[in-house]
N, CA, C and O atoms as a DFTB+ gen file, in Angstrom:
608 C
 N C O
     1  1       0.846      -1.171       0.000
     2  2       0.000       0.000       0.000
     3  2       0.888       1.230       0.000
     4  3       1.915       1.170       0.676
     5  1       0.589       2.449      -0.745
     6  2       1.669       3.321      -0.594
     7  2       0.623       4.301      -0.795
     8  3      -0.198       4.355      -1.711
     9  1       0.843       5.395       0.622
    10  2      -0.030       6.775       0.760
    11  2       0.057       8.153      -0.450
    12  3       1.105       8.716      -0.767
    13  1      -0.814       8.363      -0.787
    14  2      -0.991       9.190      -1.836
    15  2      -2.065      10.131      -1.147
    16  3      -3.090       9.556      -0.782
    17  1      -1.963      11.758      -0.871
    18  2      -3.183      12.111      -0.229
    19  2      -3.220      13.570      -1.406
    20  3      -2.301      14.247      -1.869
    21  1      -4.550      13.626      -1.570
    22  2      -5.599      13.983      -2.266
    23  2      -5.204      13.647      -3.606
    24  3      -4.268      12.887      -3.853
    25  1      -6.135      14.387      -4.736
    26  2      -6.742      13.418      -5.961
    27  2      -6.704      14.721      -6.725
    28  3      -7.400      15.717      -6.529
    29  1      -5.392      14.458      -7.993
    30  2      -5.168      15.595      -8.708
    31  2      -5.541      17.472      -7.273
    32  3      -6.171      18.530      -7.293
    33  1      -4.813      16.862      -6.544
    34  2      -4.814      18.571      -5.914
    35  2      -5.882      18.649      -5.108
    36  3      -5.837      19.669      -4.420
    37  1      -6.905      17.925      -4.902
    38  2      -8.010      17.692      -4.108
    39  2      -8.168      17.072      -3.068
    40  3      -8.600      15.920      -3.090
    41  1      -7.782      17.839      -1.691
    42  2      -7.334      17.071      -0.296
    43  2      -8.488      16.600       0.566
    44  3      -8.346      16.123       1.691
    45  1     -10.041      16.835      -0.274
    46  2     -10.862      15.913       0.529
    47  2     -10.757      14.583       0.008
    48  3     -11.703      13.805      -0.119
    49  1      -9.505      14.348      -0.302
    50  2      -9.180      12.755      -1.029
    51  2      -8.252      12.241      -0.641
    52  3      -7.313      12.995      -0.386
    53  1      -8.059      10.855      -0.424
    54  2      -6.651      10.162      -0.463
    55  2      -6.874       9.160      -1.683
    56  3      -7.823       8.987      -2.447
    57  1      -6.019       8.758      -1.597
    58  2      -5.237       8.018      -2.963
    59  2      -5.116       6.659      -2.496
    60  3      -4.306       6.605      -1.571
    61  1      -5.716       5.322      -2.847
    62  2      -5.053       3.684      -2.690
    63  2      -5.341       3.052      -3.620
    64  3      -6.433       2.967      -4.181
    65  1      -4.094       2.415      -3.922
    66  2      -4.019       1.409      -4.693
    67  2      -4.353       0.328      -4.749
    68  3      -3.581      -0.133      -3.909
    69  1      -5.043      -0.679      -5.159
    70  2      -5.860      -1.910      -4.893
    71  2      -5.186      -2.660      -6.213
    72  3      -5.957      -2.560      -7.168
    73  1      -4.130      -3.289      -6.501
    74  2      -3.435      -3.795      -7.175
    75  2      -3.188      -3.001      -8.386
    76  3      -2.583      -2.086      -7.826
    77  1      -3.202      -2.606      -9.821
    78  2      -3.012      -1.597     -10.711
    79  2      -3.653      -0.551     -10.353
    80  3      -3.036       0.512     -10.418
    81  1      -4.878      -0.538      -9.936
    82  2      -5.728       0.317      -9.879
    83  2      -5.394       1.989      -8.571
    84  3      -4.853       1.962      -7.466
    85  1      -5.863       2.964      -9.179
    86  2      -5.444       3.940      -8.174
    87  2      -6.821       4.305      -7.859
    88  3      -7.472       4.939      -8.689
    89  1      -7.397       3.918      -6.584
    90  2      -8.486       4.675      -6.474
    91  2      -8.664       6.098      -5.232
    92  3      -8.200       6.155      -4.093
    93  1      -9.506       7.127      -5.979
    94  2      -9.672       8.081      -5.017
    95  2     -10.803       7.616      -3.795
    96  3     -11.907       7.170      -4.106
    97  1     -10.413       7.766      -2.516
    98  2     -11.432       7.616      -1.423
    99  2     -11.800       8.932      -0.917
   100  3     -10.867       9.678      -0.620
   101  1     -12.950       9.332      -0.771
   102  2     -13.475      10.771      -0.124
   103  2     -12.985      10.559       1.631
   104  3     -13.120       9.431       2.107
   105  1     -12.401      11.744       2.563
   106  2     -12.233      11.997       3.641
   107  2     -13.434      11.517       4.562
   108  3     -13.454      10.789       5.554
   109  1     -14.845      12.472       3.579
   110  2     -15.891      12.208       4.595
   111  2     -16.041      10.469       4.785
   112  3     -17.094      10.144       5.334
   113  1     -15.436       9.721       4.532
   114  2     -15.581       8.067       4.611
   115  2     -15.197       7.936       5.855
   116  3     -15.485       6.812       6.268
   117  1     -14.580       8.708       6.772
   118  2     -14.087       8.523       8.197
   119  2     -14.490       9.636       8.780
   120  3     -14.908      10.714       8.359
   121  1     -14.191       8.963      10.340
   122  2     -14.690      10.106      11.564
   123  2     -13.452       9.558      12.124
   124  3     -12.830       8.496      12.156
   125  1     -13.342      11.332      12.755
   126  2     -12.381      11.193      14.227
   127  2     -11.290      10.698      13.527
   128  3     -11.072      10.577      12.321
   129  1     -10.213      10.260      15.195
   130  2      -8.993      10.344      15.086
   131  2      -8.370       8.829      15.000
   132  3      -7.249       8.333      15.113
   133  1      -9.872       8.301      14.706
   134  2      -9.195       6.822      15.207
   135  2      -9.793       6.372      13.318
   136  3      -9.614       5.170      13.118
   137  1     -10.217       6.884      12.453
   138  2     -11.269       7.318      11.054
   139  2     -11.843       5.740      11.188
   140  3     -11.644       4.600      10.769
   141  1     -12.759       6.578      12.145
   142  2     -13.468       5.305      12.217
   143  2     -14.621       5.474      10.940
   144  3     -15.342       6.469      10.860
   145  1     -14.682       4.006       9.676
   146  2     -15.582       4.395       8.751
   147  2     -17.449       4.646       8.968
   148  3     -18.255       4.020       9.657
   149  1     -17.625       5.822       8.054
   150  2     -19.012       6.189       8.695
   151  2     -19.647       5.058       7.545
   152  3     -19.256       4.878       6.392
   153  1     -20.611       4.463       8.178
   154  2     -21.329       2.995       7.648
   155  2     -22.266       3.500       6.170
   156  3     -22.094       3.065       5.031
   157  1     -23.006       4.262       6.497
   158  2     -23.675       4.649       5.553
   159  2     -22.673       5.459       3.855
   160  3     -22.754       5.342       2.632
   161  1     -21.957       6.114       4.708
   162  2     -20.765       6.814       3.656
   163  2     -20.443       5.254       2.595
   164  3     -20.537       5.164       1.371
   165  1     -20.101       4.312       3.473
   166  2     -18.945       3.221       2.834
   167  2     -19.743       2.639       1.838
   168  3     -19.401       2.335       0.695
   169  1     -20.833       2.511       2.373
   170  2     -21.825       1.853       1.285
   171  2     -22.153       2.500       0.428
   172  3     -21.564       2.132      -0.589
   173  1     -22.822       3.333       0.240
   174  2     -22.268       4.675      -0.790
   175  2     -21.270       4.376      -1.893
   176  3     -21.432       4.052      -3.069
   177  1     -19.968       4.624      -1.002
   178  2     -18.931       4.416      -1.666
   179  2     -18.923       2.864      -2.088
   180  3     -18.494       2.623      -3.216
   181  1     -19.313       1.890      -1.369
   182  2     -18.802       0.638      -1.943
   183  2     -19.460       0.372      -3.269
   184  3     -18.848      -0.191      -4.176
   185  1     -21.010       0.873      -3.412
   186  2     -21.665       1.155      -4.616
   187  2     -21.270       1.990      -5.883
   188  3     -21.441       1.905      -7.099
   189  1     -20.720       2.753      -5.089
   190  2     -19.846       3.670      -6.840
   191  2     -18.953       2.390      -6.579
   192  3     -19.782       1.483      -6.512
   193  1     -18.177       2.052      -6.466
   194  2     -16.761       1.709      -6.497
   195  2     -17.423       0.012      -7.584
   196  3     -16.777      -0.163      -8.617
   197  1     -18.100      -0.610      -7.422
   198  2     -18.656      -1.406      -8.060
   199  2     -19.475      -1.331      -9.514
   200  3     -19.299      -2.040     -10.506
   201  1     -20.408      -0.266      -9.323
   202  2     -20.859       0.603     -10.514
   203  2     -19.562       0.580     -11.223
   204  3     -19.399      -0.333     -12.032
   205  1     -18.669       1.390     -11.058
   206  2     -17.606       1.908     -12.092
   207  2     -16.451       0.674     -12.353
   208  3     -15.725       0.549     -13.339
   209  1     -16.516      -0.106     -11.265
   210  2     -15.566      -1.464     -11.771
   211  2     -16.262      -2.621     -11.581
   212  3     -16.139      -3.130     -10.466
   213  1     -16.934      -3.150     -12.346
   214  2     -18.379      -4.353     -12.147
   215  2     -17.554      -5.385     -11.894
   216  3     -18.165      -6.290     -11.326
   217  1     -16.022      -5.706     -12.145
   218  2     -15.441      -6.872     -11.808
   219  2     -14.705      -7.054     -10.185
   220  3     -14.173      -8.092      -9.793
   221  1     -14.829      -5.770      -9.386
   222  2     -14.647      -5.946      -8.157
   223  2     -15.819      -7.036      -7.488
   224  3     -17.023      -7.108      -7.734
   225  1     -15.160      -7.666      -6.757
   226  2     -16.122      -8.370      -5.793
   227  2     -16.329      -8.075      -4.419
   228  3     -15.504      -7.271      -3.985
   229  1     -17.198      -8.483      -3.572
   230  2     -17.379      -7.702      -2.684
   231  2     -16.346      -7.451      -1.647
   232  3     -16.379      -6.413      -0.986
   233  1     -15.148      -8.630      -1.423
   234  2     -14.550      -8.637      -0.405
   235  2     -13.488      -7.725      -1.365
   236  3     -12.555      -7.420      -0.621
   237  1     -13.286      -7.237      -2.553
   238  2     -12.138      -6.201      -2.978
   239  2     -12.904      -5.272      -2.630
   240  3     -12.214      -4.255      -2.692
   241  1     -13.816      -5.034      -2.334
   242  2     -14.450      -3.810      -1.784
   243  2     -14.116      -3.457      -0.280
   244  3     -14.004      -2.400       0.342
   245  1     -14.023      -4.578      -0.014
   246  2     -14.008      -4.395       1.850
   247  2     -12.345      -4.201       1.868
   248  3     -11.924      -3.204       2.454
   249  1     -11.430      -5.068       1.279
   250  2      -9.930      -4.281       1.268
   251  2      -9.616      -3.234       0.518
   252  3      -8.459      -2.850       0.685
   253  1     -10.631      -2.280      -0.719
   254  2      -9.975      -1.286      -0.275
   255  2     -10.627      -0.606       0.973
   256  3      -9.862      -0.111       1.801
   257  1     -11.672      -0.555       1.130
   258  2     -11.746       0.394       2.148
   259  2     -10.882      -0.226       3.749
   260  3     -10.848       0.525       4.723
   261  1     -10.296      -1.525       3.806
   262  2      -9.628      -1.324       4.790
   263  2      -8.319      -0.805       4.371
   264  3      -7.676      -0.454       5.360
   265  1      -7.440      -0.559       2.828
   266  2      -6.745       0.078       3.028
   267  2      -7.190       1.111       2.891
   268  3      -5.982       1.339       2.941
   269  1      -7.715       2.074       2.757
   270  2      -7.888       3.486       2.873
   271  2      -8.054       3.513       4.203
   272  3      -7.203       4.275       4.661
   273  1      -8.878       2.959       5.247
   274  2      -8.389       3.320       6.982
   275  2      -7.538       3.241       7.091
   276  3      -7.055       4.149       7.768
   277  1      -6.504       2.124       6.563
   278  2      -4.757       2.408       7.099
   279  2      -4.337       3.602       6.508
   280  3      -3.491       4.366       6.973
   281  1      -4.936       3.730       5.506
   282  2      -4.040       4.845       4.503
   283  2      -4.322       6.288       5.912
   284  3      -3.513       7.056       6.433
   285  1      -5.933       6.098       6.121
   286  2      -6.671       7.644       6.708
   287  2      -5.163       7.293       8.693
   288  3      -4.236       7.911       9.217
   289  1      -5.735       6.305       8.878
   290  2      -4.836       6.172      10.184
   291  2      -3.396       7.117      10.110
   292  3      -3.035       8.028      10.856
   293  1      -2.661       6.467       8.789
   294  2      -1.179       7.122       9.424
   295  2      -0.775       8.646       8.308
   296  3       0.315       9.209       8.212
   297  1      -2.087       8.989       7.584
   298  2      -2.066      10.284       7.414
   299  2      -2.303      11.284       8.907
   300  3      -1.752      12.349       9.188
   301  1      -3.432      10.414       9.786
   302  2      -4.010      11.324      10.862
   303  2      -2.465      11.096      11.696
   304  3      -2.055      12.143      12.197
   305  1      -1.642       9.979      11.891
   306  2      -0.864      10.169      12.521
   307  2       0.565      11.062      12.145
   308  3       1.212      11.730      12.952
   309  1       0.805      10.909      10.958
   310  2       1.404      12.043      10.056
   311  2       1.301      13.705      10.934
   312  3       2.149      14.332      11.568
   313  1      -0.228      14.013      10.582
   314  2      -0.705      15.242      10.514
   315  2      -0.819      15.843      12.119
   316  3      -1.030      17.009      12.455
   317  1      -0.549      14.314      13.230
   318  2      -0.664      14.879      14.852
   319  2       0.435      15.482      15.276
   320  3       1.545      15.189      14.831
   321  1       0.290      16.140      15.934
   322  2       1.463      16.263      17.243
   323  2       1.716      15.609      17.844
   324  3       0.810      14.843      18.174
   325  1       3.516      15.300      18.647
   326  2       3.204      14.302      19.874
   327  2       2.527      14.135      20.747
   328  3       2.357      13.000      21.192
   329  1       1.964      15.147      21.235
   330  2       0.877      15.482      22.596
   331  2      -0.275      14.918      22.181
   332  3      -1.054      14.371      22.962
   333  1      -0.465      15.011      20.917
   334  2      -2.074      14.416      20.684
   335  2      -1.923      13.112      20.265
   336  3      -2.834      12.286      20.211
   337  1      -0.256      12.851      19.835
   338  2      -0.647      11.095      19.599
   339  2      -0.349       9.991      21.052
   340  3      -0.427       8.768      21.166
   341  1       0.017      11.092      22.031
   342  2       0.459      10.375      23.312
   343  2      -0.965      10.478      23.977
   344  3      -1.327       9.793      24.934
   345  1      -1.755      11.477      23.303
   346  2      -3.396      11.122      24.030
   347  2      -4.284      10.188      23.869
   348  3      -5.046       9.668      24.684
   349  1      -4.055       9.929      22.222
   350  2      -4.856       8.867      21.643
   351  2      -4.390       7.571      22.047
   352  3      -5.150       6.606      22.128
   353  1      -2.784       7.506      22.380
   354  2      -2.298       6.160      22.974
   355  2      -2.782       6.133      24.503
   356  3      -2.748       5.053      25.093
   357  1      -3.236       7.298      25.170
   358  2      -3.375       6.958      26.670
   359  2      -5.050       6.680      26.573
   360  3      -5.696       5.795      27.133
   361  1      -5.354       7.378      25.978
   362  2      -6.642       7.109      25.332
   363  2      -7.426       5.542      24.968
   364  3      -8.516       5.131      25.367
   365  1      -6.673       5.048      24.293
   366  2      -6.269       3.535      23.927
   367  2      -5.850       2.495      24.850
   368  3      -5.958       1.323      24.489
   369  1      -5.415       2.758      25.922
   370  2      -5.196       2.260      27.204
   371  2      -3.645       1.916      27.251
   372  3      -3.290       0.899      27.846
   373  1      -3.039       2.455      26.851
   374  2      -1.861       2.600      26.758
   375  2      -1.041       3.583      27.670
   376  3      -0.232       4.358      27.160
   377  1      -1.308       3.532      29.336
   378  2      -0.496       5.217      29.722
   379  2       1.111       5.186      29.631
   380  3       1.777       6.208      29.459
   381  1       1.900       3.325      29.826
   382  2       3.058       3.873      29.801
   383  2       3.723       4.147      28.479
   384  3       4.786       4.766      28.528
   385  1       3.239       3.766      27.261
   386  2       3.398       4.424      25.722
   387  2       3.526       5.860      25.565
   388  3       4.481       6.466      25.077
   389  1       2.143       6.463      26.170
   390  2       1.970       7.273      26.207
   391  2       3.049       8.835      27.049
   392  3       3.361       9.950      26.629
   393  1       3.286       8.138      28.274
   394  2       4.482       8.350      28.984
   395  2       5.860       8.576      28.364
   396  3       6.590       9.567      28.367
   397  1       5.995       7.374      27.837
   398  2       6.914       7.369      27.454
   399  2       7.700       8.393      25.733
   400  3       8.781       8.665      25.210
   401  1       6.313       8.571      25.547
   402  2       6.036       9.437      24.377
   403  2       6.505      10.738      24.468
   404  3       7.275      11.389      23.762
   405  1       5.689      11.064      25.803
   406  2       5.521      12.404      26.512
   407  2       6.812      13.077      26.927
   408  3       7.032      14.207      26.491
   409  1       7.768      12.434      27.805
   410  2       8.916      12.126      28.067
   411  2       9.569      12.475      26.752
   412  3       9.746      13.688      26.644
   413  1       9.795      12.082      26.184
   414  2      11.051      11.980      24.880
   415  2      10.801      13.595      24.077
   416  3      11.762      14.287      23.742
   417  1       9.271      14.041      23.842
   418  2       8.886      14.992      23.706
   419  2       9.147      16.385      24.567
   420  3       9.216      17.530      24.121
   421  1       9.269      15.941      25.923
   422  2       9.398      16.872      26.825
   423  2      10.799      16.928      27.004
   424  3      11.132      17.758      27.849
   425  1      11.800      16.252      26.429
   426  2      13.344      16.697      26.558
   427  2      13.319      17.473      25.378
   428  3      14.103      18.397      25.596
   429  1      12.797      17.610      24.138
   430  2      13.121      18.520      23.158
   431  2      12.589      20.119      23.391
   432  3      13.164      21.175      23.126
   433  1      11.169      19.846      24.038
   434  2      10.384      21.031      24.187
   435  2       9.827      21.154      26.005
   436  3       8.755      20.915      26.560
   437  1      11.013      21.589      26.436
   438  2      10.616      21.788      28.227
   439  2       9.213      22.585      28.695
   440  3       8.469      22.446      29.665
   441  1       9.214      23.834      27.092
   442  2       8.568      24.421      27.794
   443  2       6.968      24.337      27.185
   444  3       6.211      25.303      27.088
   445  1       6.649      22.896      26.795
   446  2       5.526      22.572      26.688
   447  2       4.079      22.228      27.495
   448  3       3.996      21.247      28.235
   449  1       3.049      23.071      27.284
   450  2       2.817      23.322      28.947
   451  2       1.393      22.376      29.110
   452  3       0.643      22.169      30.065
   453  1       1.405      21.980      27.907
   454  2       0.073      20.668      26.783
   455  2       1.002      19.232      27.552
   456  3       0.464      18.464      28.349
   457  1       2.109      19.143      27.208
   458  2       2.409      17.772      27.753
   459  2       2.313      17.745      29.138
   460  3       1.798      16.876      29.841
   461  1       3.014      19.081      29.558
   462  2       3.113      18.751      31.161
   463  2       1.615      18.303      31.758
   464  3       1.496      17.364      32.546
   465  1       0.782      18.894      31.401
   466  2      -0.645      18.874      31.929
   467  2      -1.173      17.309      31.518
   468  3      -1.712      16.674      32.424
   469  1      -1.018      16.580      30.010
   470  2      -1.154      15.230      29.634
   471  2      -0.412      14.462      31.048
   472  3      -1.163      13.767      31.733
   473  1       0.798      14.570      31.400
   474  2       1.806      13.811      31.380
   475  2       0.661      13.654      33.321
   476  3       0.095      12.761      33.951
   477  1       1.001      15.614      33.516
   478  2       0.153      15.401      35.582
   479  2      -1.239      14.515      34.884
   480  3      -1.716      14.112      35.944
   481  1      -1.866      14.148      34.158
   482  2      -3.271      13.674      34.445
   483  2      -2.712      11.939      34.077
   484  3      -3.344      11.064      34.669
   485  1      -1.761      11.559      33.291
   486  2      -1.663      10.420      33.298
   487  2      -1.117       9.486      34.079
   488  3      -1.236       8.261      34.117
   489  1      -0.248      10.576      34.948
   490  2       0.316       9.741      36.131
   491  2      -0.645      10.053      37.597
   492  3      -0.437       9.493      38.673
   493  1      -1.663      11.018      37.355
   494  2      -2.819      10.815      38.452
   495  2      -3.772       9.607      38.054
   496  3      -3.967       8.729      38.895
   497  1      -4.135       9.560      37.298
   498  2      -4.546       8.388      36.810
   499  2      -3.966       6.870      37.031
   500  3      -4.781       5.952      37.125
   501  1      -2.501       6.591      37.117
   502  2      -2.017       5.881      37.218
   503  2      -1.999       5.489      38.589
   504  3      -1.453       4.431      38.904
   505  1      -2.600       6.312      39.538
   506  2      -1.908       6.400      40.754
   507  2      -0.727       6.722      41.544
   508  3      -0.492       6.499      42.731
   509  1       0.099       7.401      40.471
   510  2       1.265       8.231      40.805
   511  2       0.765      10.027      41.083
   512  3       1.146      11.021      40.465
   513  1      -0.139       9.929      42.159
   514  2       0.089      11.243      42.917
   515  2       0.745      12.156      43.009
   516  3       0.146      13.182      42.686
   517  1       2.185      12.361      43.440
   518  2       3.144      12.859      43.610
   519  2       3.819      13.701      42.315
   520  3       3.969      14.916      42.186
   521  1       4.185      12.545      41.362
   522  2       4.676      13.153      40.516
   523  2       3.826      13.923      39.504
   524  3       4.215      14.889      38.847
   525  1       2.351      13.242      39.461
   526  2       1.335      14.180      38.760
   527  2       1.129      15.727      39.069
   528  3       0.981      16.680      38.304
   529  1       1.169      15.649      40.410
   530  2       1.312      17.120      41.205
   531  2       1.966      17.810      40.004
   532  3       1.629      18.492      39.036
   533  1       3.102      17.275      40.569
   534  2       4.692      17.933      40.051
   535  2       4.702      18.451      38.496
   536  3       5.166      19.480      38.005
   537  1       3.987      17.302      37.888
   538  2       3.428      17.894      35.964
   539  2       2.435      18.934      36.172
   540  3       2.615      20.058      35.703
   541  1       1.419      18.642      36.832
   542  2       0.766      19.500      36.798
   543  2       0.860      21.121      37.378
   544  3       0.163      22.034      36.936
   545  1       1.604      21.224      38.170
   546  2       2.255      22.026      38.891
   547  2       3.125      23.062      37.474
   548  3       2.954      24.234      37.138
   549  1       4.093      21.939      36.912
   550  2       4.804      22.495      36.014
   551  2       4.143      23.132      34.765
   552  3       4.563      24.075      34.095
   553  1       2.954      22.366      34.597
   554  2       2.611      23.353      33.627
   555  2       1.801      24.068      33.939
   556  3       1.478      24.749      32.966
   557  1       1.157      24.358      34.961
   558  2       0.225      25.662      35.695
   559  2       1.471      26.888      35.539
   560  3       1.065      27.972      35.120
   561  1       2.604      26.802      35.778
   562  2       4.050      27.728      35.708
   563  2       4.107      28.232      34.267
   564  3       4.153      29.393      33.862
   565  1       4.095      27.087      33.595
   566  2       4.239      27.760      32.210
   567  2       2.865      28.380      31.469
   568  3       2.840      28.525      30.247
   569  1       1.503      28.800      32.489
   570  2       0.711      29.087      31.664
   571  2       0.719      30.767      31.441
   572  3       1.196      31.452      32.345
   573  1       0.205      31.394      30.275
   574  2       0.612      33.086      30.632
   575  2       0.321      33.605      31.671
   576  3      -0.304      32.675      32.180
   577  1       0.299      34.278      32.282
   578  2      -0.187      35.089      33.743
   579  2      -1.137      36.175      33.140
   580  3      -0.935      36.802      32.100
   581  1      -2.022      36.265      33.835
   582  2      -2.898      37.393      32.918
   583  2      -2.805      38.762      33.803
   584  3      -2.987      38.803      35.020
   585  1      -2.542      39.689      33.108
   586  2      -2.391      41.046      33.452
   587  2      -3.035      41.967      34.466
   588  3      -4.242      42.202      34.405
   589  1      -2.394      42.401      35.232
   590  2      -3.369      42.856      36.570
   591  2      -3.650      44.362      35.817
   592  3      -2.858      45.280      35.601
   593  1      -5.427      44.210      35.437
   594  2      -5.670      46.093      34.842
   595  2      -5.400      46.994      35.560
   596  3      -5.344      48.097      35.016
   597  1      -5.094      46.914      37.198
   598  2      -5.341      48.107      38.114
   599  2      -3.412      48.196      38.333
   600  3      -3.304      49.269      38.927
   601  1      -2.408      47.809      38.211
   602  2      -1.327      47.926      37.892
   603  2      -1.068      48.687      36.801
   604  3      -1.460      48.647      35.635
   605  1       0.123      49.818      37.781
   606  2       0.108      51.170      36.892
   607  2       1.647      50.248      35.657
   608  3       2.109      50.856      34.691
């Protein structure tokens, strides 16, 4: 499978290949971050996609559209930030991935104040108290301070 995203210049599209064939898949075919396929969309689509190639059968229908979720998956992961892909992994039930994500991220960018706050809720969650404080703490520090109006 090899990612191709949008269709002649048209980014409500990605691009998969289903052996010679290049087919365009519409965006709206997924939701969210996980593109999860919308049911009614696919069928839709699985109906053009048959209409226009009568020799697909049904299960080449069902692989492409499972490659176009892989394709939509690691475009969305492409297009994240670390902070948001260490959410979707803690999200996923993954906190020490996620951790560990967070971490590697937070030596490049200290003064990230999105991880620190991920990082205090995943280790409160974990039952690490203490050090959640301590994230959370850290990034309450890095948030702007808002301006006192009555200060001359």
């Amino acid at each position: 499978m090899s990612i191709e995203v949008g269709s002649d210049g048209n980014p409500n599209f990605i691009q998969v290949r289903h052996g010679r064939m290049l087919i365009s898949v519409p965006r709206t075919l997924f939701r969210g971050k996980r593109a999860e396929i919308v049911g009614a969309e696919a069928e839709r689509f699985g109906r053009e996609l048959r209409s226009r190639y009568p020799w697909l059968s049904e299960n080449a229908v069902r692989v492409v559209l499972k490659e176009a979720r892989d394709t939509m998956l690691s475009l969305i992961e492409m297009e994240s930030g670390p902070v948001e892909l260490a959410r979707t992994k803690f999200e996923d039930g993954h906190p020490t991935e996620a951790l560990r994500m967070l971490d590697a991220h937070l030596q490049k960018r200290q003064d990230d104040q999105d991880a620190w706050h991920l990082r205090g809720v995943i280790l409160m969650r974990m039952g690490k108290a203490e050090e959640g404080f301590k994230s959370l703490a850290r990034s309450r520090s890095l948030s702007p301070r808002p301006k006192n109006p009555a200060a001359p």
